[in-house]
VEXDREN-575596 format. One record per residue (C-alpha): residue in three letters; chain; z, x, y. Coordinates in nm, 2 decimals, m for minus. Layout:
BEGIN
> zakol lumro z x y
> ALA A Z X Y
...
END
This chain:
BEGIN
> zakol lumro z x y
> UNK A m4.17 m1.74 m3.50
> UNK A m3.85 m1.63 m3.66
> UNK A m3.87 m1.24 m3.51
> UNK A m3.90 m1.44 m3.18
> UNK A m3.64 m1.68 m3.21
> UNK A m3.44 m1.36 m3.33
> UNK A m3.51 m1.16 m2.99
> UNK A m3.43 m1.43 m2.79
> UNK A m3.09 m1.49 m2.96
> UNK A m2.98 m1.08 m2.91
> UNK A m3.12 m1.06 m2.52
> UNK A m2.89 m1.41 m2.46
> UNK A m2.58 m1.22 m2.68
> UNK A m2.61 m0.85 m2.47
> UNK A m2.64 m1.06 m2.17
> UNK A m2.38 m1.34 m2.22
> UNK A m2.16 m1.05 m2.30
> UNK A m2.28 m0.79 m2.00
> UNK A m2.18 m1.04 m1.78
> UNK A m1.86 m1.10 m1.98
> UNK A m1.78 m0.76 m1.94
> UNK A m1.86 m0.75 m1.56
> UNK A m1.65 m1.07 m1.50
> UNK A m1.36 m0.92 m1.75
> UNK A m1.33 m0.55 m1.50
> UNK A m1.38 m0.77 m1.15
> UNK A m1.05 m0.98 m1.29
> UNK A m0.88 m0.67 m1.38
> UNK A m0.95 m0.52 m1.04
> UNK A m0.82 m0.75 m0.83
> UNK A m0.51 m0.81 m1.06
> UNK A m0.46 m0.42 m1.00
> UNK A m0.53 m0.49 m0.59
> UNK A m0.29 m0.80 m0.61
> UNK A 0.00 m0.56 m0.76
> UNK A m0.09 m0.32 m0.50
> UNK A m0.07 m0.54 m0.21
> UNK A 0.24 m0.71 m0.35
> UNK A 0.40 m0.38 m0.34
> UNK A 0.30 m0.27 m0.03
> UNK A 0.44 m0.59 0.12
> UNK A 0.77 m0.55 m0.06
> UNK A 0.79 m0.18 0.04
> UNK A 0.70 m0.28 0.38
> UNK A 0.94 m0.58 0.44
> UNK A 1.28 m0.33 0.31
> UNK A 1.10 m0.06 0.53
> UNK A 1.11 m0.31 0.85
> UNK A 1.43 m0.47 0.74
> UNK A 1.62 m0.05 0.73
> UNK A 1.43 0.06 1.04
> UNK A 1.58 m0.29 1.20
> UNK A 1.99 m0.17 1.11
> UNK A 1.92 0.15 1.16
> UNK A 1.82 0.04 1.51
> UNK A 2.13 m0.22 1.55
> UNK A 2.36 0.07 1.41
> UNK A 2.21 0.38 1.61
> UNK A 2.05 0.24 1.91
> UNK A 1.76 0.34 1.88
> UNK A 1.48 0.40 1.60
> UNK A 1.48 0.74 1.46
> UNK A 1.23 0.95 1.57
> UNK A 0.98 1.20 1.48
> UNK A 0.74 1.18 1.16
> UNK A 0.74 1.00 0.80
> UNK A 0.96 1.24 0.67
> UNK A 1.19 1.23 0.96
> UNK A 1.21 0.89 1.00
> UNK A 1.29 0.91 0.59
> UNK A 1.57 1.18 0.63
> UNK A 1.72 0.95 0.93
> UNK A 1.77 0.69 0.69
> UNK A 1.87 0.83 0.41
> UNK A 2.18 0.96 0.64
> UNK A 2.05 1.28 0.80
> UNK A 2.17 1.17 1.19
> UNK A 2.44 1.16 1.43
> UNK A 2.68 0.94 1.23
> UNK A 2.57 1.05 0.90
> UNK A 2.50 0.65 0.84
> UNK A 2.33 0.59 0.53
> UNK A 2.05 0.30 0.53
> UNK A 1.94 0.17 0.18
> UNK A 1.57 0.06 0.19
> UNK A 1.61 m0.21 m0.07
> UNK A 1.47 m0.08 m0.44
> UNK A 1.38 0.24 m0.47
> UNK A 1.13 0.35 m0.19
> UNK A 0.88 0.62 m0.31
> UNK A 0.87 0.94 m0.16
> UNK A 0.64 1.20 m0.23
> UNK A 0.71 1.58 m0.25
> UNK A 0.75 1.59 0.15
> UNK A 0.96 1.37 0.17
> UNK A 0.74 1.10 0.31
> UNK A 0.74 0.70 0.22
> UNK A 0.44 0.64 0.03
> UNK A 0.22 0.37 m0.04
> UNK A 0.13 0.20 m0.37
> UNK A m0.19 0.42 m0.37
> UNK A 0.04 0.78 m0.31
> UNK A m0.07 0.83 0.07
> UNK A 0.21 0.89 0.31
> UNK A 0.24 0.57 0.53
> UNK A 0.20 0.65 0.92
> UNK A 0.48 0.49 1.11
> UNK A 0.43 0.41 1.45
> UNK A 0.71 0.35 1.72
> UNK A 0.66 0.17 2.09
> UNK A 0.90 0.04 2.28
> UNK A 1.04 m0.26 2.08
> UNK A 0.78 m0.26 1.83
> UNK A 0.71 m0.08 1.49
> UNK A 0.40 m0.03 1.33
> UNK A 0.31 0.08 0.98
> UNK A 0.01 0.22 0.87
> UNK A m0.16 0.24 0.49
> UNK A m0.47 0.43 0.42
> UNK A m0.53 0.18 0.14
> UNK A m0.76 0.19 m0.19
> UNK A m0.98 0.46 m0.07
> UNK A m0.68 0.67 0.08
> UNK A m0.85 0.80 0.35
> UNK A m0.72 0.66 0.72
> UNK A m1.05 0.58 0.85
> UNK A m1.09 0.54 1.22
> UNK A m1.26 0.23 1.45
> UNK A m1.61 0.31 1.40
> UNK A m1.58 0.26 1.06
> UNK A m1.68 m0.09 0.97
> UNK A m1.56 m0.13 0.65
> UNK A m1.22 0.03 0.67
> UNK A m0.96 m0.11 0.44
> UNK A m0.66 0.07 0.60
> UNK A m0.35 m0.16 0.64
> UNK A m0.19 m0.24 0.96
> UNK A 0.22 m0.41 0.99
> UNK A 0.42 m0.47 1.26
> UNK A 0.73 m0.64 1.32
END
């Protein structure tokens, strides 16, 4: 009865602390997703906020690609105007604004509108007829 008793007692331990250790890394992954996101935001928001003076400054939004849009700010057009993206804005060896993840972002421009594009977690853009994408759409 006590080699039972005994059995029992190690399954409920390895189980109590399987699920201990599952709960434990689902915690820690979401705290890591949560600092991601928060990030992205933040990077997002100063991206918005510099493509908004440059606009007001220049007249129009710069154009071309991630890295052009990042030399435009940084002071490479007409007027040689400098626009500060808040804290520093990651850039990878391209030249390109990154996200939390290291993906260039895709930045969008129509008419009055801006749109920024993250590939996410995965860092792969995925297209529509994916149906569990987790790319991340902004606009202003």
């Amino acid at each position: 009865m006590k080699r039972v008793l005994l059995v029992i007692g190690m399954i409920t331990l390895v189980g109590c602390a399987a699920w201990a250790y599952e709960a434990w890394s689902g915690y820690i992954t979401t705290y890591r997703m949560s600092a991601h996101m928060d990030k992205l935001n933040e990077d997002e928001d100063n991206l918005f906020y510099a493509l908004q003076q440059y606009k007001e400054r220049m007249g129009a939004y710069p154009a071309g690609n991630n890295a052009d849009v990042a030399k435009a700010l940084s002071g490479n057009n007409a007027r040689s105007l400098i626009i500060l993206v808040g804290r520093h804005q990651d850039l990878n060896e391209k030249g390109e604004f990154v996200d939390p993840w290291g993906t260039p972002l895709r930045i969008y421009f129509a008419g009055e509108g801006v749109l920024i594009r993250s590939a996410g977690p995965n860092k792969r853009f995925d297209d529509t007829s994916v149906h569990n994408s987790d790319d991340i759409y902004r606009s202003n």
